[in-house]
C-alpha positions in Angstrom: 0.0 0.0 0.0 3.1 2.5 0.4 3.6 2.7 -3.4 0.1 2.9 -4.0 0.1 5.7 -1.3 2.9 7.3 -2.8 2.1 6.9 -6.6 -1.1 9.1 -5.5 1.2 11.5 -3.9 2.7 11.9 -6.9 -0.8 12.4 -8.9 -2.0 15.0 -6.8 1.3 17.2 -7.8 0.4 15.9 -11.8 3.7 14.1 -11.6 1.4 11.1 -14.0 4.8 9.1 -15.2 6.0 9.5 -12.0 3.2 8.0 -10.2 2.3 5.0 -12.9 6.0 4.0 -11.7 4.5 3.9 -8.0 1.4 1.7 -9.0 3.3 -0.4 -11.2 5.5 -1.4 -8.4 2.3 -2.0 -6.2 1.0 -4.3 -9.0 4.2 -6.1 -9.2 4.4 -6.6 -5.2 0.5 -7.5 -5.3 -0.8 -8.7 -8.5 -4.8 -8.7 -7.1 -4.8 -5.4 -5.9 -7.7 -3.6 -7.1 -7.4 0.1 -6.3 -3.6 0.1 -7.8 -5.0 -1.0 -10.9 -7.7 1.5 -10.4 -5.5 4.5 -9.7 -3.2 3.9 -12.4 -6.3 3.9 -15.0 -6.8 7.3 -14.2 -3.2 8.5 -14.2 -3.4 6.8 -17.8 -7.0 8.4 -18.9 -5.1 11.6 -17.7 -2.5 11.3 -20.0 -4.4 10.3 -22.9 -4.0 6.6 -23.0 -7.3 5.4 -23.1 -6.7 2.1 -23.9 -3.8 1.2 -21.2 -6.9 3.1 -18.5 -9.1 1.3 -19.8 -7.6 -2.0 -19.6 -6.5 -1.1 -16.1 -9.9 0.1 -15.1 -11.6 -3.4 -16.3 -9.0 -5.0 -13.9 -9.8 -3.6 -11.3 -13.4 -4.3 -12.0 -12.5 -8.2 -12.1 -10.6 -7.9 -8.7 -13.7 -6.5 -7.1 -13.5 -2.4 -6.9 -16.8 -1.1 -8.4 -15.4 2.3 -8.0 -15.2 2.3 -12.2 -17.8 0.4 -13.5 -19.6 3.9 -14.9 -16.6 5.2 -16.1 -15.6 1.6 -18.4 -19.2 1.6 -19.4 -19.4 5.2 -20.7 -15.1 5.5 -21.7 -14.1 1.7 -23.1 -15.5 -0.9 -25.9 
């Protein structure tokens, strides 16, 4: 939860590169951990790639967060 913590950190100030790093190492360390996958979605949405969020977002989804499931139905195929 510490890079997850810190990735968002790193959102806040825009720093989006920066804090898909974070989350990525989160993912790595915990491969079923929803919000990771949810908060790098948006860092990705935020820099345009709307496949990679998108992707991310419907993983999350899988692993039980709900916190997307508007967002993937109005944003992704």
């Amino acid at each position: 939860s510490a890079y997850n913590s810190r990735g968002a950190s790193k959102a806040a100030l825009k720093d989006y590169y920066g804090a898909i790093s974070d989350y990525n190492k989160a993912i790595e360390l915990d491969p079923n951990y929803a919000k990771a996958y949810n908060n790098r979605s948006i860092s990705k949405e935020l820099l345009g790639d709307l496949t990679g969020a998108c992707a991310d977002a419907k993983k999350a989804i899988k692993l039980g967060s709900n916190s997307s499931v508007k967002w993937v139905a109005s944003n992704c195929n």
